[in-house]
C-alpha positions in Angstrom: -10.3 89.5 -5.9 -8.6 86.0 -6.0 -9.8 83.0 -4.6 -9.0 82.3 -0.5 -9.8 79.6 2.2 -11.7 81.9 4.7 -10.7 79.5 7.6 -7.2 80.1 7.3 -7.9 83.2 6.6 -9.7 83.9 10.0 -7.5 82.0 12.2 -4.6 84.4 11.1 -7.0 87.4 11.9 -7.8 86.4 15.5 -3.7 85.8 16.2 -3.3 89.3 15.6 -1.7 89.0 11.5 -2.1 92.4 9.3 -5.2 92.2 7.5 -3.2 92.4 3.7 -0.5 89.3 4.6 -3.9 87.3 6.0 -5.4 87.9 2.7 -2.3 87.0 1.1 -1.8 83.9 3.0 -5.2 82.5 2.5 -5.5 83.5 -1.0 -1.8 81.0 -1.2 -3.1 78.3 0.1 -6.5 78.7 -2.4 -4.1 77.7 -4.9 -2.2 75.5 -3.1 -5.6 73.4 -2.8 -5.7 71.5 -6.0 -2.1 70.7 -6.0 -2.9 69.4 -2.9 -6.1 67.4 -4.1 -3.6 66.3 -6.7 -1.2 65.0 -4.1 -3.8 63.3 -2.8 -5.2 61.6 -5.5 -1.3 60.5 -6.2 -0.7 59.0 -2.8 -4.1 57.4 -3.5 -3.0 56.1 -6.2 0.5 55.0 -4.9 -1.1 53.3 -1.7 -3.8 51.8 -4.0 -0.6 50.4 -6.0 1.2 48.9 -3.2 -1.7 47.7 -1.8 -2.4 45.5 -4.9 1.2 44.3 -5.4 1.5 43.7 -1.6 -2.1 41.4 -2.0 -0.3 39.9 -5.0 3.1 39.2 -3.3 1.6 37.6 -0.1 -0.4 35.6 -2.6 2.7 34.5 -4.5 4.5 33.6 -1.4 1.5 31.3 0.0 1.3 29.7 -3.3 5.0 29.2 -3.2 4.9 28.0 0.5 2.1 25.9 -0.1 4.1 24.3 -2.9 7.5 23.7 -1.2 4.8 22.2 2.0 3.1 20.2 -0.1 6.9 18.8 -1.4 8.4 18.1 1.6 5.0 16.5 2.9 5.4 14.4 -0.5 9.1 13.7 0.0 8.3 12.8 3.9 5.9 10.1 2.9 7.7 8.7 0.2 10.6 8.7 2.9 8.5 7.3 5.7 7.2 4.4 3.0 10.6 3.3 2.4 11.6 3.4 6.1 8.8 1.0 6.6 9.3 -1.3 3.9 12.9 -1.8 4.8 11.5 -2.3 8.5 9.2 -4.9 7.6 11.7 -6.8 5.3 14.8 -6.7 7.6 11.7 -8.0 10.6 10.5 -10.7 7.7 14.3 -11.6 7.6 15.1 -11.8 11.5 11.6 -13.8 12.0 12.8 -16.3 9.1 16.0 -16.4 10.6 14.7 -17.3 14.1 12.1 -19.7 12.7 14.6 -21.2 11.4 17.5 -21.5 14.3 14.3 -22.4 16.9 13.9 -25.4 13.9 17.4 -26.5 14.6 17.6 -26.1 17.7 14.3 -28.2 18.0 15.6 -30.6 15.7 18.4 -31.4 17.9 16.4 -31.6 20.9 14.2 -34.6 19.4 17.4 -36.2 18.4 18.6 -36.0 21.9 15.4 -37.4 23.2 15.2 -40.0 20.5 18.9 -41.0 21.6 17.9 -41.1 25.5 14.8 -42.9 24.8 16.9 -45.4 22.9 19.4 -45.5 25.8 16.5 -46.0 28.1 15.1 -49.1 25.8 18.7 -50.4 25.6 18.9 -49.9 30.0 15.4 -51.8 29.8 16.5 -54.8 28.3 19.3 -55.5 29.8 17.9 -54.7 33.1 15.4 -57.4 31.7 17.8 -59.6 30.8 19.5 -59.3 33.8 16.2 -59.9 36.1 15.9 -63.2 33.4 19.6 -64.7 33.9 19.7 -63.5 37.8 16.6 -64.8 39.2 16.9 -68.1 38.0 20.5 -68.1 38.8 19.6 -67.0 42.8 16.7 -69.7 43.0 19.1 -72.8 41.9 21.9 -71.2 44.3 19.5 -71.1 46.9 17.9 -74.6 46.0 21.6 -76.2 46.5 22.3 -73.9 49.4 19.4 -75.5 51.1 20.1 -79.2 50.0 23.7 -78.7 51.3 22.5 -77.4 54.4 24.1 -73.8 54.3 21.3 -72.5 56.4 21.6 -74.1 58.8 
Protein backbone atom coordinates (compact mmCIF):
# COMPACT_ATOMS: atom_id res chain seq x y z
CA UNK A 1 0.00 0.00 0.00
CA UNK A 2 1.38 3.54 -1.03
CA UNK A 3 1.98 6.31 0.99
CA UNK A 4 -1.25 8.77 1.99
CA UNK A 5 -1.93 11.91 4.20
CA UNK A 6 -4.48 10.37 6.65
CA UNK A 7 -5.99 13.90 7.29
CA UNK A 8 -7.10 14.39 3.87
CA UNK A 9 -7.84 11.12 3.85
CA UNK A 10 -10.39 11.39 6.74
CA UNK A 11 -11.99 14.55 5.93
CA UNK A 12 -13.07 13.00 2.57
CA UNK A 13 -14.55 9.95 4.66
CA UNK A 14 -16.71 12.03 6.98
CA UNK A 15 -18.21 14.09 3.57
CA UNK A 16 -19.59 10.91 2.53
CA UNK A 17 -16.56 10.09 -0.49
CA UNK A 18 -16.32 6.11 -1.58
CA UNK A 19 -13.78 4.57 0.52
CA UNK A 20 -11.37 3.58 -2.88
CA UNK A 21 -11.36 7.45 -4.46
CA UNK A 22 -10.57 8.70 -0.60
CA UNK A 23 -7.67 6.31 -0.71
CA UNK A 24 -6.89 7.46 -3.97
CA UNK A 25 -7.11 11.03 -3.27
CA UNK A 26 -4.95 10.98 -0.22
CA UNK A 27 -2.47 8.63 -1.47
CA UNK A 28 -2.21 11.91 -4.55
CA UNK A 29 -1.59 14.34 -2.51
CA UNK A 30 1.28 11.91 -0.51
CA UNK A 31 3.12 12.50 -3.60
CA UNK A 32 2.13 15.79 -4.25
CA UNK A 33 3.94 16.61 -0.81
CA UNK A 34 7.55 16.87 -1.69
CA UNK A 35 6.85 18.70 -4.87
CA UNK A 36 5.21 20.86 -2.66
CA UNK A 37 8.10 21.06 -0.01
CA UNK A 38 10.06 21.72 -3.20
CA UNK A 39 7.82 24.73 -4.14
CA UNK A 40 8.36 25.87 -0.96
CA UNK A 41 11.78 25.82 -0.63
CA UNK A 42 11.73 27.70 -4.28
CA UNK A 43 9.50 30.53 -3.21
CA UNK A 44 11.89 30.58 -0.24
CA UNK A 45 14.40 30.99 -2.14
CA UNK A 46 12.86 33.50 -4.61
CA UNK A 47 11.54 35.72 -1.63
CA UNK A 48 14.96 35.28 0.06
CA UNK A 49 16.34 36.75 -3.46
CA UNK A 50 14.20 39.70 -3.76
CA UNK A 51 14.54 40.39 -0.32
CA UNK A 52 18.33 40.79 -0.75
CA UNK A 53 18.26 42.76 -4.01
CA UNK A 54 15.33 44.96 -2.65
CA UNK A 55 17.89 45.64 0.75
CA UNK A 56 20.55 46.28 -1.85
CA UNK A 57 18.41 48.57 -4.14
CA UNK A 58 17.05 50.75 -1.33
CA UNK A 59 20.68 50.88 -0.20
CA UNK A 60 21.83 52.06 -3.68
CA UNK A 61 19.19 54.66 -3.84
CA UNK A 62 20.10 56.19 -0.26
CA UNK A 63 23.60 56.19 -1.30
CA UNK A 64 22.63 57.82 -4.49
CA UNK A 65 20.25 60.36 -2.73
CA UNK A 66 22.66 61.05 -0.15
CA UNK A 67 25.11 61.96 -2.91
CA UNK A 68 22.98 64.17 -5.12
CA UNK A 69 21.87 65.91 -1.20
CA UNK A 70 25.07 66.22 -0.25
CA UNK A 71 25.73 68.17 -4.03
CA UNK A 72 23.12 70.41 -4.06
CA UNK A 73 23.85 71.27 -0.23
CA UNK A 74 27.55 71.83 -1.70
CA UNK A 75 26.41 73.77 -4.73
CA UNK A 76 23.90 75.85 -2.33
CA UNK A 77 26.73 77.06 -0.15
CA UNK A 78 29.09 77.71 -2.73
CA UNK A 79 26.02 79.74 -4.25
CA UNK A 80 25.04 81.39 -1.04
CA UNK A 81 29.03 82.45 -0.55
CA UNK A 82 29.12 84.16 -3.71
CA UNK A 83 25.62 85.89 -3.13
CA UNK A 84 27.26 87.30 -0.09
CA UNK A 85 30.50 88.32 -1.33
CA UNK A 86 28.87 90.30 -4.12
CA UNK A 87 26.53 91.75 -1.28
CA UNK A 88 29.24 92.87 0.75
CA UNK A 89 31.26 94.38 -2.18
CA UNK A 90 28.39 96.14 -3.97
CA UNK A 91 27.52 97.53 0.20
CA UNK A 92 31.55 98.37 0.46
CA UNK A 93 30.94 100.30 -2.89
CA UNK A 94 27.62 102.22 -1.99
CA UNK A 95 29.20 103.07 1.60
CA UNK A 96 32.41 104.44 -0.30
CA UNK A 97 30.33 106.12 -2.59
CA UNK A 98 28.27 107.89 0.19
CA UNK A 99 31.40 108.59 2.28
CA UNK A 100 32.41 110.13 -0.28
CA UNK A 101 29.31 112.43 -1.71
CA UNK A 102 28.60 113.23 2.40
CA UNK A 103 32.67 114.54 1.97
CA UNK A 104 31.51 116.84 -0.82
CA UNK A 105 28.71 117.78 0.30
CA UNK A 106 30.49 118.69 3.67
CA UNK A 107 33.22 120.20 1.84
CA UNK A 108 30.93 122.66 0.27
CA UNK A 109 29.14 123.45 3.43
CA UNK A 110 32.48 124.78 5.15
CA UNK A 111 33.17 126.70 2.11
CA UNK A 112 29.83 128.37 2.41
CA UNK A 113 30.35 129.04 5.98
CA UNK A 114 33.93 130.14 5.44
CA UNK A 115 32.43 132.67 2.69
CA UNK A 116 29.58 133.99 5.22
CA UNK A 117 31.96 134.30 7.95
CA UNK A 118 34.14 136.32 5.67
CA UNK A 119 31.06 138.36 4.56
CA UNK A 120 30.25 138.74 8.18
CA UNK A 121 34.08 140.08 8.90
CA UNK A 122 33.78 142.24 5.77
CA UNK A 123 29.88 143.70 7.34
CA UNK A 124 32.02 144.07 10.67
CA UNK A 125 34.33 146.42 9.44
CA UNK A 126 32.67 148.55 7.71
CA UNK A 127 30.01 148.72 10.21
CA UNK A 128 33.22 149.70 12.16
CA UNK A 129 34.31 151.98 9.91
CA UNK A 130 31.19 153.42 9.65
CA UNK A 131 30.54 153.84 13.60
CA UNK A 132 34.46 155.60 13.26
CA UNK A 133 33.71 158.16 10.33
CA UNK A 134 29.93 158.73 11.70
CA UNK A 135 30.34 159.45 15.22
CA UNK A 136 32.78 161.92 14.90
CA UNK A 137 31.09 163.37 11.98
CA UNK A 138 27.52 163.74 14.25
CA UNK A 139 29.51 165.27 17.35
CA UNK A 140 31.24 168.15 15.15
CA UNK A 141 27.66 168.70 13.37
CA UNK A 142 26.13 168.86 16.58
CA UNK A 143 29.15 170.99 18.17
CA UNK A 144 28.35 173.80 15.25
CA UNK A 145 24.66 173.18 15.46
CA UNK A 146 24.90 174.31 18.97
CA UNK A 147 27.44 177.30 18.44
CA UNK A 148 25.01 178.48 15.70
CA UNK A 149 22.21 178.24 17.80
CA UNK A 150 20.05 175.57 15.81
CA UNK A 151 18.53 174.47 19.11
CA UNK A 152 17.29 176.85 19.96
Amino acid sequence: MATMVVEIYDALRSIGVAEDKATKAAEAMATLEPQFAVMRQENQAGFSAVRQESHAEFAAMRQESQAEFAAVRQKSQAEFAALRQESQAEFAAVRQEYKAEFADVRQEHRSGFAAVRADLRLVKWQVALLYAITGPTLLLLLRVAAKVGAFG
